[in-house]
NUVEXVEX-795449 format. One record per atom (N, C-alpha, C): residue in three letters; z, y, x. Coordinates in steps of 0.001 Angstrom, whole numbers, plus 500000, padded with zeros to 6 digits. Example, Ala and Ser with C-alpha at 12.3 -4.5 7.8 and 13.67 -1.06 7.14 Angstrom:
BEGIN
ala507800494310513190/ala507800495500512300/ala507800496700513200/ser507080497750512850/ser507140498940513670/ser507870500030512900/
***
This chain:
BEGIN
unk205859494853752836/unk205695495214751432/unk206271494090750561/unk207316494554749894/unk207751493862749242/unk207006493188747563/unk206678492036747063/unk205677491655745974/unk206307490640744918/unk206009491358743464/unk206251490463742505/unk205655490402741687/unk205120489477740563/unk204316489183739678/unk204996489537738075/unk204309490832737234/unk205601490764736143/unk204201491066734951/unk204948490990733756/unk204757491669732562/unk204915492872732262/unk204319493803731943/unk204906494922731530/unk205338495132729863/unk206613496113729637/unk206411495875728196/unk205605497461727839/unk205784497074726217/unk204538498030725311/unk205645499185725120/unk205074500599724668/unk206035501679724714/unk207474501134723038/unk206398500615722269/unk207811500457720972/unk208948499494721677/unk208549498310722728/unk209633498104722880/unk210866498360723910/unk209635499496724994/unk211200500222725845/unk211516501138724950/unk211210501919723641/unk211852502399722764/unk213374501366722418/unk212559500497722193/unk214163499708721095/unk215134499574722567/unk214660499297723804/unk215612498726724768/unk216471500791725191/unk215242501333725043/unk215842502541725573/unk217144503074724530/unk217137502472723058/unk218325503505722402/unk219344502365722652/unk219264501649722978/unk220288500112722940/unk220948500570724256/unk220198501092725294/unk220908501262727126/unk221493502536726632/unk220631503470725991/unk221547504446725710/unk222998505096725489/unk223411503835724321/unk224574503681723560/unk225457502529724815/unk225223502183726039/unk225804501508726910/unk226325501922727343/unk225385503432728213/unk225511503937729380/unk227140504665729764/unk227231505308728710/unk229039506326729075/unk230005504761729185/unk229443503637728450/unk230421502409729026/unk230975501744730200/unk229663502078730981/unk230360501404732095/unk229658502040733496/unk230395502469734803/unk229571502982735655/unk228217502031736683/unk227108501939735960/unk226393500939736667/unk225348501704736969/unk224413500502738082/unk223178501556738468/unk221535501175737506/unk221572501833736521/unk221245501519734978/unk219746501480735466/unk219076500101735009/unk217585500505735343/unk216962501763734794/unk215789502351735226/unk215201503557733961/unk213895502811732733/unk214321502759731829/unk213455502100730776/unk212042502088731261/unk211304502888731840/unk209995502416732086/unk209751501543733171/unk210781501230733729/unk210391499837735144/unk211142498836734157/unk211268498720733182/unk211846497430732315/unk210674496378732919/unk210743495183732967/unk209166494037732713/unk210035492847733081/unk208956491634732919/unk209859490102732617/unk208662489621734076/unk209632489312735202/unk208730488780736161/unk208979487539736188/unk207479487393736288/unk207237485782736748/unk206492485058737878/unk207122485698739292/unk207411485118740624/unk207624486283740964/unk208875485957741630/unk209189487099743056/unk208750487007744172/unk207874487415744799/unk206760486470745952/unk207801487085747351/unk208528488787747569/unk209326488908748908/unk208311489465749774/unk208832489582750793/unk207670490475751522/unk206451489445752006/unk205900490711751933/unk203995490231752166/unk203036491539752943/unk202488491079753943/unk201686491967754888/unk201054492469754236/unk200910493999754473/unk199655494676753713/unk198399494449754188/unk198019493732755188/unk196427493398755816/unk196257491558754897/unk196926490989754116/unk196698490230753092/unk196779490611752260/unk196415491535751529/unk196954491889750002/unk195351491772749498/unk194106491403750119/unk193288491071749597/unk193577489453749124/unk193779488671749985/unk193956487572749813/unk194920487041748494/unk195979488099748105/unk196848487943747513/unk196095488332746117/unk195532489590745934/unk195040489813744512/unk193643488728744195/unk192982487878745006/unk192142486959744638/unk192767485385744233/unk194226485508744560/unk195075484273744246/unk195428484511743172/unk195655485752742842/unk196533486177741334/unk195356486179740741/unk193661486627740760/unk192924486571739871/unk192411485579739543/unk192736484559740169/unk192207483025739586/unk193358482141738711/unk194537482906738055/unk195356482831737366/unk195087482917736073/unk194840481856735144/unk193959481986733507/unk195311481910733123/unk195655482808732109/unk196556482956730778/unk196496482199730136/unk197481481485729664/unk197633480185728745/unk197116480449726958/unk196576482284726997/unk196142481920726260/unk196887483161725090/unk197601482292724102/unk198971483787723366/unk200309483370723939/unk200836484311724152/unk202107484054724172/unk202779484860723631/unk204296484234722777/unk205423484779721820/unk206601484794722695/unk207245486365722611/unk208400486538723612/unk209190487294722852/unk210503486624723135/unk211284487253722117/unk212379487767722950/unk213303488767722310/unk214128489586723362/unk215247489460722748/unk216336488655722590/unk217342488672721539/unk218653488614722036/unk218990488510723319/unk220535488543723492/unk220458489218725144/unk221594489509725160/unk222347490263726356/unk223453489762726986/unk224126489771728454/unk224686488958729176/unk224876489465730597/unk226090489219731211/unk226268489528732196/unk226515488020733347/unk225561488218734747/unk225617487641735332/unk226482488065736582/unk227512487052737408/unk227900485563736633/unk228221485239735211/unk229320486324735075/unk230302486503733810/unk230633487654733502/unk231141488115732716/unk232161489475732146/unk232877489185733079/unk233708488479733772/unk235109488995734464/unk234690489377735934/unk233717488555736794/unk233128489377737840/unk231687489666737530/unk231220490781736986/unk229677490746736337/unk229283491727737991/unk228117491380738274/unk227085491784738949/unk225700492668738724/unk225260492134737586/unk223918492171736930/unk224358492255735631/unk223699493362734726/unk224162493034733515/unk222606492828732830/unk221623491725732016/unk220540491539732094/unk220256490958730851/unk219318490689730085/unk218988490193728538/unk218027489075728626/unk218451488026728254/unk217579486822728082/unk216239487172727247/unk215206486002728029/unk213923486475727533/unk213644484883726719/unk212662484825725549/unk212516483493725023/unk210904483240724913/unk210358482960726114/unk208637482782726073/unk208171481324725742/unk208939480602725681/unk208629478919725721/unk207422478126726251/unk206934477421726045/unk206275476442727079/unk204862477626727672/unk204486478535727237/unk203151478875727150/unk203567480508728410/unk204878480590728661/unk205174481805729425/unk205709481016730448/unk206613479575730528/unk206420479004731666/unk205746478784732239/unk203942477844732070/unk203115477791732056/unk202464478766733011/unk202854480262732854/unk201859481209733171/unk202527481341734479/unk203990481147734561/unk204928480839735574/unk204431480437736678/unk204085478762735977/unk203828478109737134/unk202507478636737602/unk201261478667736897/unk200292478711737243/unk200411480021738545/unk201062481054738755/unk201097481565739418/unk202083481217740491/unk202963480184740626/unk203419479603741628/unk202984479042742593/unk201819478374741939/unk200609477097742218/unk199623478703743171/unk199296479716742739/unk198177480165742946/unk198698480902744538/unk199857481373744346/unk200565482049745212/unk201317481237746568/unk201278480101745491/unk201702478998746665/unk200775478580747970/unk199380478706747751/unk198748478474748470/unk198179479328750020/unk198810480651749463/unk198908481349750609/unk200388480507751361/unk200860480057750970/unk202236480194752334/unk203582480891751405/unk203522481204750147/unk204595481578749506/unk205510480596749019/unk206988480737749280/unk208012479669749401/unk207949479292747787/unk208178478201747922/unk208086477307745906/unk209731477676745645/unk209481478159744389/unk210990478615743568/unk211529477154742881/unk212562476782743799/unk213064475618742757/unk214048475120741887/unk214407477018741608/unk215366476924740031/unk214606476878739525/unk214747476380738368/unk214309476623736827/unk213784477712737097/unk212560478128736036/unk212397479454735642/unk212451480000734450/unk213457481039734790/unk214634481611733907/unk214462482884733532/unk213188483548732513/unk212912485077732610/unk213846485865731693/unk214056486984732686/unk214778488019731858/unk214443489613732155/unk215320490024731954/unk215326491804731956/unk216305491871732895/unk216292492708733749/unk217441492932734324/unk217532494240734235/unk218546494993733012/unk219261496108732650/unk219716497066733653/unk220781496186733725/unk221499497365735318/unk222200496011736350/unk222659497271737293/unk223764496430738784/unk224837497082738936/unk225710496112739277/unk226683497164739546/unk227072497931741035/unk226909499043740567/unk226956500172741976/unk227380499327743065/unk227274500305744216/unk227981499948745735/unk229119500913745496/unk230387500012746013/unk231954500823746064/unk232524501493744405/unk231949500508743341/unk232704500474741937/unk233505499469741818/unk234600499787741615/unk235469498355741165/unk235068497680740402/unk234655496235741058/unk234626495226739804/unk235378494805739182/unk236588495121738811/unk237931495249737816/unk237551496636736830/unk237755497451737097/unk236554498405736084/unk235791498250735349/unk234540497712736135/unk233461497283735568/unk233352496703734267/unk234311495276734898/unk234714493836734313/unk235530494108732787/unk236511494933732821/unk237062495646732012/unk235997496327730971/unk234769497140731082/unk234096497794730683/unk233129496684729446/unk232656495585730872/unk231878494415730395/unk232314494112728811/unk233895493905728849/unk233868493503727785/unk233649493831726500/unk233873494949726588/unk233435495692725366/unk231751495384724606/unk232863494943723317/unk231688493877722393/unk229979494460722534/unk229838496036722488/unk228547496447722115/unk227614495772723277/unk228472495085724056/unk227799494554725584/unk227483493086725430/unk227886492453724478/unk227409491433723802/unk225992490932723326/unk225583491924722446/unk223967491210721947/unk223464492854721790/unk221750492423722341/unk220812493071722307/unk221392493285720180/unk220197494542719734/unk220311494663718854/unk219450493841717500/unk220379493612716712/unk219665492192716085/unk218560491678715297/unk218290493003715635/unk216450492821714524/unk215764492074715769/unk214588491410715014/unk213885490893715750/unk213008491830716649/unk212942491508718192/unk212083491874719216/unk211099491343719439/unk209979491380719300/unk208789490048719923/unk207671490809720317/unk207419490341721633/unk206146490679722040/unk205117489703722046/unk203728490399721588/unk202787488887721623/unk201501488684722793/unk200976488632723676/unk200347488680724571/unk199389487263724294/unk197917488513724623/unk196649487568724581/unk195905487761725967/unk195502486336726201/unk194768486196727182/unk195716486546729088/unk195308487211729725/unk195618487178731137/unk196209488706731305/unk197799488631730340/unk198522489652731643/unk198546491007730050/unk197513490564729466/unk197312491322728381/unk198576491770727101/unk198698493101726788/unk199196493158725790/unk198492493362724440/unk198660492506723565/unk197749492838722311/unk198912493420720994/unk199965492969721025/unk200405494024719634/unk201925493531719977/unk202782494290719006/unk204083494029719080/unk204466494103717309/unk205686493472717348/unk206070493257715872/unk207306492940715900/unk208372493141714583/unk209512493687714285/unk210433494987714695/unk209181495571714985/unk209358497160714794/unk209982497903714121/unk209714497520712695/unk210468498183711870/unk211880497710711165/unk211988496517711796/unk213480495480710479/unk214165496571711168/unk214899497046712062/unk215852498109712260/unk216315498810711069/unk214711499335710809/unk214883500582709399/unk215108499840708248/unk214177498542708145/unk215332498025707129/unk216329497841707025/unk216881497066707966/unk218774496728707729/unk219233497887707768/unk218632499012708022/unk219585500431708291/unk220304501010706543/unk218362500811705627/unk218294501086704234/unk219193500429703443/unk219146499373704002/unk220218498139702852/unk221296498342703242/unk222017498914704530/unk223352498929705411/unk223818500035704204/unk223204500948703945/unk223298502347703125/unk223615501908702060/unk222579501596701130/unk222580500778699649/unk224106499883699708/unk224252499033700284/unk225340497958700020/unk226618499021700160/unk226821499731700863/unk228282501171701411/unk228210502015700012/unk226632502290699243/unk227587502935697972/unk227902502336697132/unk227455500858697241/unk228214499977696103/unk229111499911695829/unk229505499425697510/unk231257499383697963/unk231611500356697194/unk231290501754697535/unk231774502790697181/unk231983502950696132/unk230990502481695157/unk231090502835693617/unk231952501547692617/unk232731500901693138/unk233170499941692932/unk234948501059692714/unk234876500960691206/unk235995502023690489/unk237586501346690566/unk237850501075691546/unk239336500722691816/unk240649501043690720/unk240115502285690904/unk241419503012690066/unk241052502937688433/unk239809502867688004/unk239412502231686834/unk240241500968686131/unk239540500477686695/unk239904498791686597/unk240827498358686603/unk241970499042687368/unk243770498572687345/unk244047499126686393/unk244267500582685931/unk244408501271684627/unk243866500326683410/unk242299500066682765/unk241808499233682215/unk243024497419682229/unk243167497247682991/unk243093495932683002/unk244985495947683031/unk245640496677683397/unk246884496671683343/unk247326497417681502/unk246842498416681461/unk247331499516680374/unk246230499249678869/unk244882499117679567/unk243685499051678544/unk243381500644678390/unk244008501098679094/unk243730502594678688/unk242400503268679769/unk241741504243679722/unk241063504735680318/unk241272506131681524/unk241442505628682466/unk242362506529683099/unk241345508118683239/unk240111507891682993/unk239576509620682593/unk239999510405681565/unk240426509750680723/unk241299510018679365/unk242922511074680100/unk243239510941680760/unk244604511379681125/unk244267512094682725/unk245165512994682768/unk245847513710683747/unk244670514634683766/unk244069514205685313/unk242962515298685755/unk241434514714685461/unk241672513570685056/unk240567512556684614/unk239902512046685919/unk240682512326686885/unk239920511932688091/unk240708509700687933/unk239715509369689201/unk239769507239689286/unk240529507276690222/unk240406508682691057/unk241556507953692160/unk242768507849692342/unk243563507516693370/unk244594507180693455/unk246080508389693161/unk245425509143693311/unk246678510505692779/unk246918510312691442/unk245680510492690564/unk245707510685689277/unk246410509396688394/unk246467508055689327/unk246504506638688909/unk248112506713689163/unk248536507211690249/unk250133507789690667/unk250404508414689332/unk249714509437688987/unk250689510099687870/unk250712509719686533/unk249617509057686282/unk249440508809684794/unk249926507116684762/unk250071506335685304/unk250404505183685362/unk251452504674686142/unk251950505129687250/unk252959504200688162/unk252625504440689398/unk253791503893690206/unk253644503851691959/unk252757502955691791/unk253079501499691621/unk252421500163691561/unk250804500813691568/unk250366500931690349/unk248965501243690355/unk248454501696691145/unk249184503336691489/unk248711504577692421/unk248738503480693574/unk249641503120693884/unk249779502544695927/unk248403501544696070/unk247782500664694741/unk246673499834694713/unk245645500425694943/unk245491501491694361/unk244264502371693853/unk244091503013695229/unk244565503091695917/unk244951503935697232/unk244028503148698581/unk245133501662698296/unk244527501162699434/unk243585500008699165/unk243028499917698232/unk242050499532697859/unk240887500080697875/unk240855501693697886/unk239983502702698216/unk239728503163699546/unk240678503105700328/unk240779502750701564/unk240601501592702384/unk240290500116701798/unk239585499159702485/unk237891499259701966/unk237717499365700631/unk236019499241700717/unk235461500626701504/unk236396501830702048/unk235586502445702982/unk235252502025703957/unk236598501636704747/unk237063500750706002/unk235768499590706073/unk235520498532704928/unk234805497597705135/unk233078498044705194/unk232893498986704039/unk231705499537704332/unk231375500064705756/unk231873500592706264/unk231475500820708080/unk231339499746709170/unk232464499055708376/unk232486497501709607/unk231620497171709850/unk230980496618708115/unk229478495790707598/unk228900496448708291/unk228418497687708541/unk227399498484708597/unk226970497840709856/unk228312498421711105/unk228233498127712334/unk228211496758712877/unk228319495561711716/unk227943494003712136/unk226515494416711707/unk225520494661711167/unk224275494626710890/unk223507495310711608/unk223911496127712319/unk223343497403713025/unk223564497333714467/unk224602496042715008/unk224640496141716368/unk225505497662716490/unk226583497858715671/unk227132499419715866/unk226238500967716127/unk225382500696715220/unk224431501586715514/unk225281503107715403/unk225278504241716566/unk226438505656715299/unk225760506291714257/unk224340506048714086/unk223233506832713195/unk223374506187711927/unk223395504810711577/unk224041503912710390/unk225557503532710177/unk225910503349711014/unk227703503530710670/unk227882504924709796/unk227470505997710928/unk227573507206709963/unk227006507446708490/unk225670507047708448/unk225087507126707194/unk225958506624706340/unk226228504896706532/unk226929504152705761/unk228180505135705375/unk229157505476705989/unk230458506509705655/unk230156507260705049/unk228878508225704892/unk228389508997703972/unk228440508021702292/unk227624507118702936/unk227255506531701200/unk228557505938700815/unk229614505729701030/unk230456505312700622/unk231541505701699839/unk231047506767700677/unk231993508730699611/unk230905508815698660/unk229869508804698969/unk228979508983697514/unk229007508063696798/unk229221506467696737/unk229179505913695663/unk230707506064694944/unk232142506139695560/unk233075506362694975/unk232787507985694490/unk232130508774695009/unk232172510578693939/unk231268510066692887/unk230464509293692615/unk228903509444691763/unk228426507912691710/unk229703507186691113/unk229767505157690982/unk228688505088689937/unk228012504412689827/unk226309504065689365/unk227180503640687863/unk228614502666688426/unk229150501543687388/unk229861502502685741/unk229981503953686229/unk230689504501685294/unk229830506038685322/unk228267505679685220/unk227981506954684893/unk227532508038685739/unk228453507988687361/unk228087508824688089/unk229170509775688116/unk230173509419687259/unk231242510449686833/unk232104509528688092/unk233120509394689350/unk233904509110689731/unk234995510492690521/unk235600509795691418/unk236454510316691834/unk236373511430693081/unk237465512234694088/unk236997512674695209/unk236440512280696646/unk236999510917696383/unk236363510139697753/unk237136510550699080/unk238167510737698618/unk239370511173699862/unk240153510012700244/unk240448509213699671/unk240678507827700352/unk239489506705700577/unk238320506621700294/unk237202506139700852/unk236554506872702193/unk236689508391702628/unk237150509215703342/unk237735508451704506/unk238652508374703823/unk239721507591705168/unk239400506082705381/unk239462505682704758/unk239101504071705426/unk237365504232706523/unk236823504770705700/unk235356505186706400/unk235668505500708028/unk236391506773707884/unk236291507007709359/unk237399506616710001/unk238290505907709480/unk239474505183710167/unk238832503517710943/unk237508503393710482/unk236564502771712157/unk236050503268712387/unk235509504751712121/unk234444505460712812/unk234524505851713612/unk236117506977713572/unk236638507831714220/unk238065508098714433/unk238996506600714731/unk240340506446714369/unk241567507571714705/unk240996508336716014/unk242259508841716810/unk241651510132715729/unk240947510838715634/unk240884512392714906/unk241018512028713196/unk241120511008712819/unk241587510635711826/unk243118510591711730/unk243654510320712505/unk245281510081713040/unk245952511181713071/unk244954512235713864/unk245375513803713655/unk245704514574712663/unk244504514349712127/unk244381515034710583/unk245057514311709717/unk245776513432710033/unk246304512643708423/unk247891512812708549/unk248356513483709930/unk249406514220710211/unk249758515436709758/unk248421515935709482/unk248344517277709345/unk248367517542707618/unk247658516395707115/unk247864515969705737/unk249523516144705298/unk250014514764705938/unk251483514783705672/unk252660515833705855/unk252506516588706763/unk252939517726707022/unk252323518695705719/unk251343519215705280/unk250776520054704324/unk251478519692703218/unk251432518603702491/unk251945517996701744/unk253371518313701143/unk254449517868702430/unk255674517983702323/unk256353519337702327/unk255204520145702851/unk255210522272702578/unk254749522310701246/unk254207522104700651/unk253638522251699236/unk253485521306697992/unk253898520555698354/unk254083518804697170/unk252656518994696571/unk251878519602697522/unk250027519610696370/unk249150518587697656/unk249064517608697488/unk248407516259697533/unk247222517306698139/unk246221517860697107/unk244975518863697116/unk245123519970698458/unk246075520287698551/unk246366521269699690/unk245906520332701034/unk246838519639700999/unk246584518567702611/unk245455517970702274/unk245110517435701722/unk243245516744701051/unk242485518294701838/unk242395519164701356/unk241650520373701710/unk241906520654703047/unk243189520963703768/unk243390521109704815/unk242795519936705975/unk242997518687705456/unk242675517512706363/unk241388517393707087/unk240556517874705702/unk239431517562705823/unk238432518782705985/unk239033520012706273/unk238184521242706819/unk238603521272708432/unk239629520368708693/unk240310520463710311/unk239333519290711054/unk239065518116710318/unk238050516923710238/unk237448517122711321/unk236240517824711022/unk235070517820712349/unk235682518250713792/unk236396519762713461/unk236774520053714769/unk237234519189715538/unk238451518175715265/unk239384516894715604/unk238145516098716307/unk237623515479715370/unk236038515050716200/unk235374515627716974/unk235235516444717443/unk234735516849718404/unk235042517223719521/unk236920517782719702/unk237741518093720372/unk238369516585721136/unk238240515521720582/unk238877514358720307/unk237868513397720993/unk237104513475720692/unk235752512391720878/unk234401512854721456/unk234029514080720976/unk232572514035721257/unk231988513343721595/unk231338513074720280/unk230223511458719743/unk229342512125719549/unk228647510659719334/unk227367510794719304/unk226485511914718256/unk225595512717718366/unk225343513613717130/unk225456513015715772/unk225317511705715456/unk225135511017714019/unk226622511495713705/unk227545510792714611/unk228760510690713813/unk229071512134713736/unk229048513036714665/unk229825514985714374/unk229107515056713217/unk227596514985713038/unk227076515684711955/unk227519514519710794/unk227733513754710379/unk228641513030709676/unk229835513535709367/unk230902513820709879/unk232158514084710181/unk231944515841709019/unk231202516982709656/unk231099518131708692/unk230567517590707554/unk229973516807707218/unk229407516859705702/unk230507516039705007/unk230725515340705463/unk232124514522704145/unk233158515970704952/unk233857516210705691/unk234603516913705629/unk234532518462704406/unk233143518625703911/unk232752519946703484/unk232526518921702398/unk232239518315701994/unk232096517303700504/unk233346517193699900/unk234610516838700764/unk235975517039700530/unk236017518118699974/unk235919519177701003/unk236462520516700261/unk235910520772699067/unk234477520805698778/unk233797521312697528/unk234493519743696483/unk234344518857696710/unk234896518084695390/unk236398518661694999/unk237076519239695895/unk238292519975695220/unk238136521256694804/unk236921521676694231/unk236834523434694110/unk237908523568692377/unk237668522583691680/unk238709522589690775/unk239746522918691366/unk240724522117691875/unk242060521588692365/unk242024523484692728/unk241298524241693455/unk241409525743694084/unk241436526356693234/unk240484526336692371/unk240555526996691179/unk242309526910690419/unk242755525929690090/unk244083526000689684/unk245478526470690189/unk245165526247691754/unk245757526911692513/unk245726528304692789/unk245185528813692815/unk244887530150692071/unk245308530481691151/unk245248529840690175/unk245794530346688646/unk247478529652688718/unk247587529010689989/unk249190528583690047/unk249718527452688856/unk248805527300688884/unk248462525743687416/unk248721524640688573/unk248214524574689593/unk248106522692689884/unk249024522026690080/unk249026520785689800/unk249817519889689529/unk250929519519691124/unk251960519517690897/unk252467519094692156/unk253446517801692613/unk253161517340693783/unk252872516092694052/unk254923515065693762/unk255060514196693228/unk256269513379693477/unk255726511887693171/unk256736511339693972/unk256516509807693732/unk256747509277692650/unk257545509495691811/unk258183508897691026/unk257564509694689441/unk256787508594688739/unk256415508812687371/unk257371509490686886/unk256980510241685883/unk258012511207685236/unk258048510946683956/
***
């Protein structure tokens, strides 16, 4: 019978470890622990006769708990390395009072005849292994991929009273905070009037005043210049782009907040706090958004854009077309995670309805049609 001495953890925190292995698993082919045998052992005792196992649970019960102990769960790591990984496993941080409990059960266990451990003692999680007959060039390859880097970055801590005991857990919830603020800060980005502000600050003029009264970058093309329009463009296209990044440095790449964030980012450029609530369509915040979300079905559709375009010189046509083809591309392309598909239809269908004007004119054979060059 094989015997080891462990911790068990509390259900919130194979929750946090279970959505973290989750988002691993299609990464790399390993033999993935199952979240409920997660625990932080402290002695591996090896085989032991089952006609001593009395002897053994009266050694472990004369083992006093140091008392509280603070354990924190904060980073992830592959042993040896990423380039030949073996073990892929998460450092544990108990400090003097979880060593302590270490030894004391070294000492207790020792006295039967159990061999003394004389590494360091070094507690962790051990996540997954890597299979029998997987290439460790594969693997190794897989390893690297950043999300394999750090546990997720809210604080983890377990607190343990007395002998073996769990008494409460805490930072439970910072997740949902950084998730709220990940949101909040993406419609700022968002509402941050690009195409405003160059118009204003180049002309003094008010670019709702002219054309279609729309901030973005079409309307900034026609009523002002290439110069402006090409700014207004990709300037609207990096605070999407950056709003997702942020998201996914704060979130440990979460797809449930990346996505959100891409949402709020089209909403603060359609409905900018800074001008009222009155802004633009959010078709180039659109694109920067899911050009990290979702690069290759973005690539598709923005082909499909350019092509529409150059059949009809209506900007609005390929805008409409791009972004009703959107989800399918995602899903045909990727099939992600539910956050991001159900992400992907709602700005794709937010697109379409912010152009129900632009249809409306088209219809009446009114809308404006597209050239580079100010007229």
């Amino acid at each position: 019978m094989r015997l080891f001495t462990a911790i068990d953890l509390p259900v919130e925190m194979l929750e946090k470890l279970g959505g973290f292995l989750a988002r691993l698993r299609p990464l790399a082919k390993l033999r993935w622990t199952q979240v409920e045998n997660l625990h932080i052992t402290t002695k591996f005792i090896g085989e032991w006769p089952e006609a001593r196992m009395e002897e053994m649970k009266t050694a472990l019960g004369s083992v006093t708990g140091p008392g509280r102990i603070d354990i924190a769960v904060r980073s992830a790591g592959w042993f040896p390395d990423d380039r030949r990984p073996h073990t892929f496993w998460a450092g544990v941080e108990g400090g003097e009072a979880l060593a302590a409990l270490a030894r004391a059960t070294e000492r207790a266990v020792g006295k039967l005849g159990v061999p003394v451990e004389t590494r360091v003692y070094s507690p962790h999680l051990t996540l997954a292994r890597v299979k029998d007959k997987v290439r460790i060039d594969d693997v190794a390859a897989s390893a690297r991929h950043p999300r394999f880097r750090d546990l997720p970055g809210d604080c983890i801590l377990l607190v343990f009273i007395g002998q073996w005991k769990i008494f409460q857990t805490c930072g439970v919830s910072s997740q949902l905070m950084t998730g709220l603020l990940v949101i909040v800060i993406a419609y700022l980005i968002g509402g941050i009037p690009f195409g405003y502000l160059l118009v204003r600050l180049t002309t003094g003029k008010d670019v709702r005043s002219s054309g279609s009264g729309n901030i973005g970058a079409t309307n900034v093309l026609r009523t002002t210049g290439r110069a402006a329009g090409l700014a207004t463009l990709l300037l609207d296209v990096a605070k999407g782009f950056f709003a997702v990044w942020l998201a996914a440095k704060m979130t440990d790449a979460d797809p449930l907040w990346m996505s959100l964030a891409a949402l709020a980012v089209m909403a603060g450029h359609a409905f900018p706090v800074f001008l009222k609530f009155q802004g633009g369509k959010a078709v180039a915040s659109f694109i920067g958004a899911f050009l990290y979300l979702t690069p290759l079905p973005l690539a598709a559709v923005l082909v499909l854009f350019v092509i529409t375009v150059a059949a009809t010189r209506a900007i609005s046509v390929g805008s409409i077309m791009a972004a009703g083809t959107f989800p399918l591309g995602v899903w045909l392309i990727l099939h992600p995670p539910a956050p991001v598909l159900i992400a992907s239809l709602i700005a794709g269908a937010f697109i379409v309805y912010r152009h129900k004007s632009n249809m409306e004119r088209l219809h009446a054979g009114t809308e404006n049609r597209f050239t580079w060059f100010k007229k």
